[in-house]
VOPALUM-898158 format. One record per residue (C-alpha): residue number from 1; residue in three letters; x, y, z. Coordinates in Angstrom, 3 decimals, decimal comma, always signed. Layout:
<pts>
[NUM; ALA; [X; Y; Z]]
...
</pts>
This chain:
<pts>
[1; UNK; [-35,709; -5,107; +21,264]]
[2; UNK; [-35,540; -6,805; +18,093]]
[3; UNK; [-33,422; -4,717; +16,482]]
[4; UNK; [-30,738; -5,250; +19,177]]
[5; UNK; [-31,619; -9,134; +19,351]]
[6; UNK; [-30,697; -9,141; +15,221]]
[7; UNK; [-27,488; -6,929; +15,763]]
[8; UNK; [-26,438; -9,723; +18,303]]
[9; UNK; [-27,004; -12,081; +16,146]]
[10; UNK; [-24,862; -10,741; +13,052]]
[11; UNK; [-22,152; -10,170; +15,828]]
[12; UNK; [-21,952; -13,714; +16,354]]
[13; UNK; [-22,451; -14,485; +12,743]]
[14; UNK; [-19,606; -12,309; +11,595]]
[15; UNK; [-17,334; -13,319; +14,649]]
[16; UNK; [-17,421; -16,906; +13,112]]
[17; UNK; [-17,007; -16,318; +9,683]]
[18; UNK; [-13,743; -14,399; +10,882]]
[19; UNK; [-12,677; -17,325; +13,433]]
[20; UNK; [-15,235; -20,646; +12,866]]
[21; UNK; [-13,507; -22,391; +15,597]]
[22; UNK; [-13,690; -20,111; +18,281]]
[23; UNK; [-18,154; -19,954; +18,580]]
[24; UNK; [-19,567; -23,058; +16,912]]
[25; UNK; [-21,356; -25,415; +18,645]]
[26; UNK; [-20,248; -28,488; +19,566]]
[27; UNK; [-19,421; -30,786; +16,517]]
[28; UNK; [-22,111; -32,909; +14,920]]
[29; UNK; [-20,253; -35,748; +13,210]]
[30; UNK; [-23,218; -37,836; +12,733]]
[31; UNK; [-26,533; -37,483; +11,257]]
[32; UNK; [-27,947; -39,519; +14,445]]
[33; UNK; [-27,252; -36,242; +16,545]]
[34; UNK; [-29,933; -33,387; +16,464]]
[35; UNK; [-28,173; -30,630; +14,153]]
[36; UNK; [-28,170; -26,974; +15,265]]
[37; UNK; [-28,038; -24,252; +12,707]]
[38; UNK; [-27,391; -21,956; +15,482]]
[39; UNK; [-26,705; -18,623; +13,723]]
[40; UNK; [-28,950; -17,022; +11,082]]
[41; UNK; [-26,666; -17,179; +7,926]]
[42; UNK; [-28,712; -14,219; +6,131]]
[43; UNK; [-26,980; -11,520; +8,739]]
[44; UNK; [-23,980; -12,555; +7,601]]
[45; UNK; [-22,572; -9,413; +5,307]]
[46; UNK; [-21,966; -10,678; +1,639]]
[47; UNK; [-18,123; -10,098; +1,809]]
[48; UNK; [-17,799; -11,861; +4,612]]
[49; UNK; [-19,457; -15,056; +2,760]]
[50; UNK; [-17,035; -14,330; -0,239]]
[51; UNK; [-14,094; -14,182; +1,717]]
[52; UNK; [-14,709; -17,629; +3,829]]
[53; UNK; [-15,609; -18,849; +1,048]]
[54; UNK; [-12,275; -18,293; -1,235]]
[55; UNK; [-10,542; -19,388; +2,271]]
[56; UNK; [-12,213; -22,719; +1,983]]
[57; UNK; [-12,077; -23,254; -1,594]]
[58; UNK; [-8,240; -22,493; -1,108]]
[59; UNK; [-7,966; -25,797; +1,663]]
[60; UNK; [-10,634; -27,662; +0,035]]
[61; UNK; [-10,429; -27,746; -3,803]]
[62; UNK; [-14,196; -28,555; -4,699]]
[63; UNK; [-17,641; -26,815; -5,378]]
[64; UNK; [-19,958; -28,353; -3,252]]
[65; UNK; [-17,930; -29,389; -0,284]]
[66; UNK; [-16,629; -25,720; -0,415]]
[67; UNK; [-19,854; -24,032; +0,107]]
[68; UNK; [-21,643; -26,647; +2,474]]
[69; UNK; [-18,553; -25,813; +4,394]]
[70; UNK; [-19,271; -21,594; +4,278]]
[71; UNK; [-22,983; -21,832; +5,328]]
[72; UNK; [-22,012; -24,371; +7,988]]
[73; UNK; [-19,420; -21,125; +8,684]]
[74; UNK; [-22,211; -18,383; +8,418]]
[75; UNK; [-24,793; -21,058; +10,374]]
[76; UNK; [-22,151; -20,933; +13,142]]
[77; UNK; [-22,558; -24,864; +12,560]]
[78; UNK; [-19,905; -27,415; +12,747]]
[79; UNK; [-21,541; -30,830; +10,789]]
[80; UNK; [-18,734; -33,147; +9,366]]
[81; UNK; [-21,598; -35,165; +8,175]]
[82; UNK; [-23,164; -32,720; +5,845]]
[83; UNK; [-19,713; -32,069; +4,087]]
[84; UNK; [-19,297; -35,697; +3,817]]
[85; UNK; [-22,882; -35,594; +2,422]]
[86; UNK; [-21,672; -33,053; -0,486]]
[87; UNK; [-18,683; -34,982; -0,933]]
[88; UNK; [-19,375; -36,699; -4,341]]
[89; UNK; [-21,023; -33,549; -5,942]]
[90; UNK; [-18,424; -31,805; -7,158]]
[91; UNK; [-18,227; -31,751; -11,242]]
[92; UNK; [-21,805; -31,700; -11,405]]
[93; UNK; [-23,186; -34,499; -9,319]]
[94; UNK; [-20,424; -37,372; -9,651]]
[95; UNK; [-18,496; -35,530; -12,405]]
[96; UNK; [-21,351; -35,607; -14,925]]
[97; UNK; [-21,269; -32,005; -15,291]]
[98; UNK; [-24,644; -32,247; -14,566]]
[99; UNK; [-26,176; -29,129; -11,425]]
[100; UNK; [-23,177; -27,870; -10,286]]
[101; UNK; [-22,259; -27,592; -6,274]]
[102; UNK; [-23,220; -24,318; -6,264]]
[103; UNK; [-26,743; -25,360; -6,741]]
[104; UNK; [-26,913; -28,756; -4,456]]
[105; UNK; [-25,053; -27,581; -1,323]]
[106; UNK; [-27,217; -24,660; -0,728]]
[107; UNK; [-30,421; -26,602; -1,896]]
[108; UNK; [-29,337; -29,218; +1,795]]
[109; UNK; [-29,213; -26,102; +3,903]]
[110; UNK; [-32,733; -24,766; +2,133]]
[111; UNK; [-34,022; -28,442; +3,071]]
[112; UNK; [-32,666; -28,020; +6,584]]
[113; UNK; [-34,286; -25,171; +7,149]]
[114; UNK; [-37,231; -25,743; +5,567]]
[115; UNK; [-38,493; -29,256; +5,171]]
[116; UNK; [-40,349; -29,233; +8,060]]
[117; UNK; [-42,929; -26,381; +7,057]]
[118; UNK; [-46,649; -26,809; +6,262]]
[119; UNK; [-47,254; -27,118; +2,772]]
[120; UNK; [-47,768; -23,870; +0,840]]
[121; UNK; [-50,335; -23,920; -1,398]]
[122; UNK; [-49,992; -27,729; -1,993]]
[123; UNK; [-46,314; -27,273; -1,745]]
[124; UNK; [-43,493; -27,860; +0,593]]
[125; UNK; [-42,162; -24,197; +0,934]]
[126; UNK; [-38,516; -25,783; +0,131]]
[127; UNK; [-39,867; -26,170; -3,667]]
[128; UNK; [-40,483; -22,721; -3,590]]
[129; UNK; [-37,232; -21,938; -2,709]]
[130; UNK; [-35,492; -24,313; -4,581]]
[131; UNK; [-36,534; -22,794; -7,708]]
[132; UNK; [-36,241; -19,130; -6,617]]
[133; UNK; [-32,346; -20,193; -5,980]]
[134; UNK; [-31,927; -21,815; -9,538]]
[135; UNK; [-33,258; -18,938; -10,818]]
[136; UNK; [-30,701; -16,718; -8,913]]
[137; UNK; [-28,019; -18,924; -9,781]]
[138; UNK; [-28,901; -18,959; -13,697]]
[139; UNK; [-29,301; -15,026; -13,581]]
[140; UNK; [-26,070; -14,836; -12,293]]
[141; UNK; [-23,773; -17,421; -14,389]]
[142; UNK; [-26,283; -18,195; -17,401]]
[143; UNK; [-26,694; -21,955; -15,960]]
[144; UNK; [-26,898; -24,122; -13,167]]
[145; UNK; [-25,295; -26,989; -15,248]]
[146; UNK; [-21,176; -27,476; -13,914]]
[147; UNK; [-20,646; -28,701; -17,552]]
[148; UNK; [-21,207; -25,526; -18,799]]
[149; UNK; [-19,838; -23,222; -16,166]]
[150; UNK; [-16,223; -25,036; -15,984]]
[151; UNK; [-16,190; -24,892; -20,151]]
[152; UNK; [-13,748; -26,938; -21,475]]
[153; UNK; [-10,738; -24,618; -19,789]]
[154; UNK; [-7,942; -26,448; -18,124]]
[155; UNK; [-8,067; -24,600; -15,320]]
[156; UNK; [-11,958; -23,797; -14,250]]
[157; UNK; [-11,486; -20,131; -13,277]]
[158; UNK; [-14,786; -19,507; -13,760]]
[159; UNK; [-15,820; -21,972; -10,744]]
[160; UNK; [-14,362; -19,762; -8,408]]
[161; UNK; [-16,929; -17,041; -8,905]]
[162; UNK; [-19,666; -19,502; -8,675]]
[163; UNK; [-18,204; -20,972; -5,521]]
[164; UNK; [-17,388; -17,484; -4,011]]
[165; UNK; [-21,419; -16,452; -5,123]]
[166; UNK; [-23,237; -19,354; -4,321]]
[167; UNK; [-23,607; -18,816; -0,257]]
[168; UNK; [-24,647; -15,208; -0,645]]
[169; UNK; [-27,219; -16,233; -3,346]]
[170; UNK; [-28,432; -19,284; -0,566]]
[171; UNK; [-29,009; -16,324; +1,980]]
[172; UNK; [-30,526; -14,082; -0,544]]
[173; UNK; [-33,029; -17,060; -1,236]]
[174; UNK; [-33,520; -17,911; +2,296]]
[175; UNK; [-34,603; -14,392; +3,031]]
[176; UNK; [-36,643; -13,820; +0,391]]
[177; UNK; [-40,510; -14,244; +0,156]]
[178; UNK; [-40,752; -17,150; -2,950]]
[179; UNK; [-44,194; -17,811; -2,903]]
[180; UNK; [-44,802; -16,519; -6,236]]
[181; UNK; [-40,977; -17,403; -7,802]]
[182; UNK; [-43,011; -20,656; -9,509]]
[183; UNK; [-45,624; -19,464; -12,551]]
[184; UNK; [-49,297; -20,476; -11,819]]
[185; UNK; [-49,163; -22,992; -14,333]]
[186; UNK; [-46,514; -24,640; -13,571]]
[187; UNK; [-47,244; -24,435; -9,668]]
[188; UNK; [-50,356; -26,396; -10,617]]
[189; UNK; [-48,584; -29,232; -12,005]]
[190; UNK; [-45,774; -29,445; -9,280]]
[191; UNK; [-48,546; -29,768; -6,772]]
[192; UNK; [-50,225; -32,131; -8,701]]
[193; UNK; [-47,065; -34,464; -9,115]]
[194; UNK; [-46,264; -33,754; -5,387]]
[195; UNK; [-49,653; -34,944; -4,120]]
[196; UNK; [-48,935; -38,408; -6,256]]
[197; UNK; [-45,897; -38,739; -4,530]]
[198; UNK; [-47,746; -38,209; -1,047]]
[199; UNK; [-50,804; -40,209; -2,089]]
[200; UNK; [-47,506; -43,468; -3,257]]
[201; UNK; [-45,381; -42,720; -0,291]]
[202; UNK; [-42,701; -41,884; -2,878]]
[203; UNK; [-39,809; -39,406; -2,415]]
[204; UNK; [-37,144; -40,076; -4,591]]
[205; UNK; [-33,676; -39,393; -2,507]]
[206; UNK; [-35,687; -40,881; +0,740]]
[207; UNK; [-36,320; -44,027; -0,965]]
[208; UNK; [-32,944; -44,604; -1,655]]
[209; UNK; [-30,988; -43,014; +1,728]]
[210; UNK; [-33,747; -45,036; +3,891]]
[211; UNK; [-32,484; -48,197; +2,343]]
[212; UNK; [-28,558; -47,944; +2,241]]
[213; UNK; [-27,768; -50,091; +5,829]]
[214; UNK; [-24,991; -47,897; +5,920]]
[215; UNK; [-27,181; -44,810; +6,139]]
[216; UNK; [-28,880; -46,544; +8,774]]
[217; UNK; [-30,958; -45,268; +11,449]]
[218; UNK; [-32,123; -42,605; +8,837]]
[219; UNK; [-32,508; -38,913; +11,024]]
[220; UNK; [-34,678; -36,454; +10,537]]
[221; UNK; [-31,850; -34,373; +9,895]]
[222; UNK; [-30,828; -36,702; +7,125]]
[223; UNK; [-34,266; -36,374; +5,403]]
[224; UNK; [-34,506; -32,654; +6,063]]
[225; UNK; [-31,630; -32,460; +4,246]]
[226; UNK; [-32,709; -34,607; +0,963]]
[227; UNK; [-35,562; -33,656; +1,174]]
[228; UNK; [-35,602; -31,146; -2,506]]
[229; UNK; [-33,662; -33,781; -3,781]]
[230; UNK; [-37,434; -34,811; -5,448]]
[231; UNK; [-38,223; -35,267; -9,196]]
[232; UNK; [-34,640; -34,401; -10,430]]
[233; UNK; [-34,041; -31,079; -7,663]]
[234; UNK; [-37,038; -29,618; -7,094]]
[235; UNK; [-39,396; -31,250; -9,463]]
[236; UNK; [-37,449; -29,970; -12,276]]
[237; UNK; [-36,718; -33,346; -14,146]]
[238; UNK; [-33,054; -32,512; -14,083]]
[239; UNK; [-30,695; -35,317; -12,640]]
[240; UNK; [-32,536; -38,173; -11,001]]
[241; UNK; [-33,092; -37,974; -7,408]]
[242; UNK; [-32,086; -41,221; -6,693]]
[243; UNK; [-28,916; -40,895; -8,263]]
[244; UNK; [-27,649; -37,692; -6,218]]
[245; UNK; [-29,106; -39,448; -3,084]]
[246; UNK; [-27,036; -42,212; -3,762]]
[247; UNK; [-23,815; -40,059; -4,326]]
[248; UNK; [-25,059; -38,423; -0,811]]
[249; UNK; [-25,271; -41,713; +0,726]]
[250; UNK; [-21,452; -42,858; -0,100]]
[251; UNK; [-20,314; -39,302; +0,702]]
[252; UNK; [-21,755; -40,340; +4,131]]
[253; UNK; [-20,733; -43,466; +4,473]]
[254; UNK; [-17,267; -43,216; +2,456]]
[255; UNK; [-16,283; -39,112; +2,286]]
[256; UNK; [-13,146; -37,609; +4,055]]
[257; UNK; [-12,462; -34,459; +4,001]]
[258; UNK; [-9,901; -32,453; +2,541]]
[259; UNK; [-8,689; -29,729; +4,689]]
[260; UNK; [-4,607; -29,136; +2,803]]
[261; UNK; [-3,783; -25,653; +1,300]]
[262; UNK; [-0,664; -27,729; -0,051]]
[263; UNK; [-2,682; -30,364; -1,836]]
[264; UNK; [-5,434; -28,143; -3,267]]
[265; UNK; [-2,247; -26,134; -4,718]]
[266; UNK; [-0,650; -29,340; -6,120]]
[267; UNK; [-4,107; -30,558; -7,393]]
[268; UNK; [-4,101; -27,142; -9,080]]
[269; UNK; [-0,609; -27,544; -10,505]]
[270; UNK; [-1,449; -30,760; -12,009]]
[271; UNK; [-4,750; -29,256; -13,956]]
[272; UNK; [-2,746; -26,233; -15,389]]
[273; UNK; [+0,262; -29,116; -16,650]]
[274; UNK; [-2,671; -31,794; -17,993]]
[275; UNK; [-2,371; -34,409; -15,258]]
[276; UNK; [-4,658; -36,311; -13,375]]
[277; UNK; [-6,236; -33,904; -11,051]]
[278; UNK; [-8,871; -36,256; -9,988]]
[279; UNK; [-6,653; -38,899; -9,139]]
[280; UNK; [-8,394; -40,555; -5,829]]
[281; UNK; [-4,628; -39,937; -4,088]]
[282; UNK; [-4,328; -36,340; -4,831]]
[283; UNK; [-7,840; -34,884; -3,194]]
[284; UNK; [-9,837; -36,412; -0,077]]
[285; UNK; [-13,143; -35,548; -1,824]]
[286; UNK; [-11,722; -37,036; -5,778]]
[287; UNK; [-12,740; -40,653; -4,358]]
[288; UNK; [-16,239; -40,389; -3,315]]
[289; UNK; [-16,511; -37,869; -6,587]]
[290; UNK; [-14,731; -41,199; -8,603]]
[291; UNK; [-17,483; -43,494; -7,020]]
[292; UNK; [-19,984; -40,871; -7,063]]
[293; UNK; [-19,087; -41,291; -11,096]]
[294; UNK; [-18,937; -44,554; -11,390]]
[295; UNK; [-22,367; -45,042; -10,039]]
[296; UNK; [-23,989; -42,556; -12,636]]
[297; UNK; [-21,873; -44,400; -15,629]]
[298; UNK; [-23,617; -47,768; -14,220]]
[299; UNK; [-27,178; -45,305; -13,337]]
[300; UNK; [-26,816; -44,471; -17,529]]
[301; UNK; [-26,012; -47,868; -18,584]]
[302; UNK; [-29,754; -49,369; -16,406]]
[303; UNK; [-31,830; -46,371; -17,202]]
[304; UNK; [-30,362; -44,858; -20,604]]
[305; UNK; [-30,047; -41,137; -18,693]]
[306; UNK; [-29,111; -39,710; -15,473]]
[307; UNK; [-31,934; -37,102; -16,258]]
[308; UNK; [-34,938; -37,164; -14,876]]
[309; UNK; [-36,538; -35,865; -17,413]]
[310; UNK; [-35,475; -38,511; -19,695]]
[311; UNK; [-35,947; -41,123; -17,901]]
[312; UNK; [-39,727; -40,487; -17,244]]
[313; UNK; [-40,335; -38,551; -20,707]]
[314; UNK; [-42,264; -35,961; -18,868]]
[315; UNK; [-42,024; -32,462; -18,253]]
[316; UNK; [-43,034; -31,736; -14,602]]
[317; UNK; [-43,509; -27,932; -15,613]]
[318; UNK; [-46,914; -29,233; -17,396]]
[319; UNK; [-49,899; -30,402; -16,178]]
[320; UNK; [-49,853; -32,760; -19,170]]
[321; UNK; [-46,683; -33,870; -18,428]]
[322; UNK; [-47,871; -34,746; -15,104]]
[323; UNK; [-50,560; -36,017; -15,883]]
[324; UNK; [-48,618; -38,670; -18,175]]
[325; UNK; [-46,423; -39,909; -15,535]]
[326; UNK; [-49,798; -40,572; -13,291]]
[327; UNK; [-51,795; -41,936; -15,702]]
[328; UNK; [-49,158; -44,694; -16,867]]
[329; UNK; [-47,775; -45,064; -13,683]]
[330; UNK; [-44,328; -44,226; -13,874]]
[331; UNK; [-43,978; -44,140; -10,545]]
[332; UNK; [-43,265; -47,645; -10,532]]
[333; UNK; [-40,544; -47,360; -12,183]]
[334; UNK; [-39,279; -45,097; -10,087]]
[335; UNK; [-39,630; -46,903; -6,913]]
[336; UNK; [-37,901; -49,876; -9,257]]
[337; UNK; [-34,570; -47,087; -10,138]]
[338; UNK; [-34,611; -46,031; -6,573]]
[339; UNK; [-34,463; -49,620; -4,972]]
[340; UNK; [-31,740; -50,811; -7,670]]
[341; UNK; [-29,476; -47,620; -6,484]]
[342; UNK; [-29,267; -48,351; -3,198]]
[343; UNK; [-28,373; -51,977; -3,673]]
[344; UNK; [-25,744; -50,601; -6,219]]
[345; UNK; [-24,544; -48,235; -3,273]]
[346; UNK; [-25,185; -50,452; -0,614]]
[347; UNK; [-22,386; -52,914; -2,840]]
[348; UNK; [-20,040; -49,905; -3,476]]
[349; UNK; [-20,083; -48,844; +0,152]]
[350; UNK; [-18,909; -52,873; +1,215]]
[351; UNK; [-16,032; -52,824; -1,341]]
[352; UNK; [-14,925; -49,844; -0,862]]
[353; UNK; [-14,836; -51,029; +3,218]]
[354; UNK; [-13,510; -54,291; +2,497]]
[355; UNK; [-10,462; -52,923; +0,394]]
</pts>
């Protein structure tokens, strides 16, 4: 009966979230291997995701990381390479303060899930749900910006409820009908835009991931899981696509994984006495977060933004917006951007080897 098949399910669900290493799957440390969301993360109950997630912010110390690792948790998943993949995101993309982890972790698991679904109305259904999450998120905290979440406090207290939210708001999203979550006139000009992309063989984070040899072979998995990363997350012309996939790509090919309830404390002590939290030494994730940064102050310095947005001078929402970046061409340009970041990365990544 289904009712029975669903109560097994959140029995399995909640067994994991209580002890993760006693029912995942076998580890996927690669994006080469097939990945398994085994478990259906929207059984899980909501204090459940709170409470794993506090237990991994405690041994973990960053945003994104943090929550990839709770719906891996709730998934009943174990994918080294998708919190590798998060690794630079923390501080808002790179430290730019830009969508905060909250926001980009849960948009890989929506692209897991969905990326592989017919197009809805002229849109991939993972649009859909993109927004419908950023609108959950903003209801919630006032923003999906990590800039102006963390404040200008020393210690970002007010982090930890957007870390402890964020997977319940993923599961809330991914069991929601979003079909009407985008207004009609906007949804007009997002398909519009999308079918450009189509019609160019563009996608923003897949142009740069697909050329990174390190990267290389490029899964499905990999693209399922950049896949909203398209016209600055989710067509909304916030940061570039190209940029976050090439803070993915050396969170791949570069990220370790911090795991120490002793070194998140000490990385805590040294925010509340002024010190150099983000010190690559005193955090597994603060490197590829460091390169992740360095990459979007050399992204700002080619393209005079890391926004989308204002890079392109068009607003996505409208159909004369889109219409703007069609009729000029900018897509050009954005092939251009997206080639130039993954030579930048693809230098990063053999320095950062070589050292």
């Amino acid at each position: 009966m289904p009712w029975v098949a669903s109560s097994e399910r959140a029995s399995k669900a909640a067994r994991a979230m209580a002890n993760p290493e006693s029912t995942k799957a076998s580890s996927v440390s690669s994006p080469t291997i097939p990945l398994n969301l085994a478990a259906d993360l929207t059984t899980v109950p909501t204090r459940s995701l709170r409470r794993r997630s506090m237990s991994n912010l405690l041994r973990m110390g960053h945003c994104a990381p943090t929550v990839m690792q709770t719906l891996l948790d709730a998934s009943d998943t174990e994918a080294e390479w998708l919190v590798k993949l998060t690794a630079g995101l923390p501080g808002g993309i790179g430290n730019t303060g830009a969508e905060c982890g909250g926001v980009t972790a849960p948009l890989v698991i929506i692209g897991l899930r969905h990326a592989r679904d017919p197009l809805h109305q002229g849109l991939p259904p993972f649009i859909d749900k993109g927004h419908d999450l950023l609108q959950r998120f903003a209801g919630c905290h006032g923003t999906t910006l990590c800039r102006e979440i963390r404040g200008t406090d020393r210690l970002p207290l007010r982090c930890v409820g957007a870390v402890r939210q964020a997977p319940e708001l993923c599961a809330q999203t991914l069991s929601s009908d979003c079909a009407h979550v985008i207004p009609v006139a906007s949804r007009d000009a997002y398909r519009r835009l999308y079918a450009h992309f189509v019609e160019k063989e563009f996608h923003c984070a897949h142009a740069v991931v697909q050329q990174v040899r390190h990267t290389k072979p490029v899964s499905q998995d990999m693209l399922d899981a950049t896949a909203p990363f398209i016209g600055g997350t989710v067509l909304t012309g916030m940061t570039c696509s190209a940029l976050t996939a090439g803070v993915m790509a050396l969170g791949v090919a570069l990220g370790e994984i911090e795991r120490s309830r002793l070194r998140v404390l000490r990385m805590i002590g040294k925010m509340a006495a002024g010190g150099d939290a983000f010190a690559d030494d005193v955090n597994k994730f603060n490197r590829t977060m460091n390169l992740g940064h360095q990459l979007a102050t050399w992204f700002t310095g080619a393209f005079g933004s890391t926004q989308c947005r204002g890079i392109t001078g068009c607003d996505f929402s409208r159909t004369v917006g889109v219409n703007q970046y069609i009729d000029t061409d900018r897509v050009a340009r954005c092939q251009v951007i997206a080639r130039q970041v993954a030579a930048r990365v693809e230098r990063m990544i053999g320095s950062a080897l070589t050292r």
